[in-house]
C-alpha positions in Angstrom: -49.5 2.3 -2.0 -49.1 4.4 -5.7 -47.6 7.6 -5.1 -49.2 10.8 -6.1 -46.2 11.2 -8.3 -46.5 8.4 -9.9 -50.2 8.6 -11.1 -49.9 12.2 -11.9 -48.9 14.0 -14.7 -49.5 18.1 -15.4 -47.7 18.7 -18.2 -49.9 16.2 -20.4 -53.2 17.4 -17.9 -53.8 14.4 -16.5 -56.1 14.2 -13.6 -55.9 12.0 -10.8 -56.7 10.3 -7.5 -55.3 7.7 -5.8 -57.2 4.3 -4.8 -58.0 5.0 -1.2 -59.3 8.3 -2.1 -61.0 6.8 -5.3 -63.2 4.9 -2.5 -64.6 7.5 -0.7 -65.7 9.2 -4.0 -67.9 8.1 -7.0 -64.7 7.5 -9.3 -67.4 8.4 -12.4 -68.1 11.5 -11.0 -64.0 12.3 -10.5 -63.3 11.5 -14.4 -66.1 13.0 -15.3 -65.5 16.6 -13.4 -61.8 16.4 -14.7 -63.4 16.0 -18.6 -65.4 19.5 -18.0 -62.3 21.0 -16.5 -60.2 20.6 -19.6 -57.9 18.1 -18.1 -57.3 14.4 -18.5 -59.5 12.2 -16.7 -59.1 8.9 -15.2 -60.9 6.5 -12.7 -58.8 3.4 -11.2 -61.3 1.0 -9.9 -60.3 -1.9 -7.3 -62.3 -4.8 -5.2 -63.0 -3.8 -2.0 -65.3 -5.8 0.3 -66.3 -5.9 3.7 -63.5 -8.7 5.2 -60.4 -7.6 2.5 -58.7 -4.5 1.2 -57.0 -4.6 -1.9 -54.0 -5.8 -2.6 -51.8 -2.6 -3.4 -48.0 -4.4 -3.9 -49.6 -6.7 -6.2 -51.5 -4.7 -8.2 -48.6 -1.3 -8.5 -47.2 -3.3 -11.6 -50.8 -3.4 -13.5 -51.5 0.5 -12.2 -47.8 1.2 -13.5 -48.3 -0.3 -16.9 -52.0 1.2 -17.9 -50.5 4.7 -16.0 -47.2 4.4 -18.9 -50.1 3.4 -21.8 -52.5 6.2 -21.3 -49.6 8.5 -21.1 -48.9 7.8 -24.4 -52.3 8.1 -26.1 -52.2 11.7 -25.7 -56.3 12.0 -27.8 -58.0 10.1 -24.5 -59.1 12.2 -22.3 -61.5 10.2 -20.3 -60.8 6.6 -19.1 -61.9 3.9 -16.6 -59.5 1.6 -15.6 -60.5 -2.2 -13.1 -58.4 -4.1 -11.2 -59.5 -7.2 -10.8 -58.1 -9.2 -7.5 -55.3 -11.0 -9.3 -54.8 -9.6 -12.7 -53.3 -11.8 -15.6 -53.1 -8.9 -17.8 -54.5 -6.1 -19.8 -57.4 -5.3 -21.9 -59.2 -2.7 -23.7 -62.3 -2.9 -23.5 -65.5 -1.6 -24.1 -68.3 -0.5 -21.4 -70.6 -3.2 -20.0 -74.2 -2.3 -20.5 -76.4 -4.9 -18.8 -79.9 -5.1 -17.3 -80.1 -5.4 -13.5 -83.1 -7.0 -11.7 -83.7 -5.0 -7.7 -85.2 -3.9 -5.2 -85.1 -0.2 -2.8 -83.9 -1.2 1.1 -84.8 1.9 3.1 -82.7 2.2 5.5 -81.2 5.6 8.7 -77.9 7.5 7.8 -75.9 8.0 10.7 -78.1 11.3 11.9 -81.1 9.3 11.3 -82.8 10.7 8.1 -83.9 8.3 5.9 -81.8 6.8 3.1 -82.7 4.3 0.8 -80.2 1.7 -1.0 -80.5 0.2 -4.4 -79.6 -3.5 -4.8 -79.0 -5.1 -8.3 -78.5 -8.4 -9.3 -77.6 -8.5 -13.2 -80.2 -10.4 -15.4 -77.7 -11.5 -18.0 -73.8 -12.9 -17.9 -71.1 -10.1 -19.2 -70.7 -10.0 -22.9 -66.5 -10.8 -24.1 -64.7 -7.2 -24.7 -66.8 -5.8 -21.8 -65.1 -3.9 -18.8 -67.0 -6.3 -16.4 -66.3 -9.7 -18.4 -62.7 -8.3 -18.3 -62.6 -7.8 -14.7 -64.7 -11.2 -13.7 -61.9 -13.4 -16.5 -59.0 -11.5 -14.0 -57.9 -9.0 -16.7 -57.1 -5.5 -16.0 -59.8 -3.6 -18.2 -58.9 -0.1 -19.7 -62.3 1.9 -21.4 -61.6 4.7 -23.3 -65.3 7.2 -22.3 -66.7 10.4 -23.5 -68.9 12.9 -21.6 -71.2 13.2 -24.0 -73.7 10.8 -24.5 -75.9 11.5 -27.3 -77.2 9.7 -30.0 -76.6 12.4 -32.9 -78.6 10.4 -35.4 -81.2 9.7 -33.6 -81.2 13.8 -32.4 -80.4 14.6 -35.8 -83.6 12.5 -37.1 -85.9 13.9 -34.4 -84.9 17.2 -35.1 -86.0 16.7 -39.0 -89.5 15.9 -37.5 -92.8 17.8 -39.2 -94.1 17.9 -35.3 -90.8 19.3 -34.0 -91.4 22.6 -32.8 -88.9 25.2 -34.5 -86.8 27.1 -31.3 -86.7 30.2 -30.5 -85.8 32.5 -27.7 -88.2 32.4 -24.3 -90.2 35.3 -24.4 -90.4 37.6 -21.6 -93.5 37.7 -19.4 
């Protein structure tokens, strides 16, 4: 198991949790609220399915390693690392944007409301330098992220529109 210790670091703000917490959480969400907080964020990522946990002795080396890189790039704030199974190495990476085919299985929460799961099944292999082709070719895959997702040129062209309405402060009713 990674020590707390070991994965965190306040005096250069990083955030972190460890894997078995990680698993119980949406790891975006985690790097994501640590971003808005000011500190460092990262998300460690491992396989987990229903017959095997991951293996933790094997992969402490690869955690190790990315933890001693990012602590050096002092500029990233946000970054999601995977651990494939059995990793051969490192990569950075960029993120994996892919086009999923699915379908919505209803299904009972443990009270009994109704909850509804989203299966996906991508339409298209990962593309080399990707997070997930790194993952599925057994590389460990480090991807620097931003919060902010907006397309400035496209805002900044759309903004520039005739039909763009000017703004202006909500008036009172």
């Amino acid at each position: 198991m990674f020590s707390a210790t070991r994965l965190q670091d306040h005096e250069r703000g990083w955030s972190h949790c460890d894997l078995n917490f990680l698993r119980c959480f949406d790891s975006c969400f985690l790097r994501g609220q640590a971003a808005l907080l000011g500190l460092r964020g990262i998300a460690i990522s491992a396989p987990v399915t229903n017959s095997r946990e991951p293996n933790f002795t094997e992969l402490e080396p690869y955690v190790s390693k990315v933890i001693d890189l990012l602590l050096a790039e002092e500029k990233m704030s946000l970054v999601n690392v995977n651990l494939p199974e059995k990793p051969k190495g490192i990569r950075w990476t960029r993120q994996s944007v892919r086009h999923y085919d699915g379908k919505v299985v209803p299904g009972k929460d443990p009270m009994g409301r109704p909850i509804f799961w989203f299966t996906i099944t991508p339409l298209e292999g990962a593309e080399e330098g990707t997070d997930r082709w790194a993952v599925e070719h057994n590389w460990v895959s480090i991807t620097p992220l931003r919060l902010d997702l907006t397309d400035e040129k496209d805002l900044a062209r759309a903004l520039s529109l005739a039909q763009t309405p000017p703004v202006s402060a909500a008036k009172k009713r």
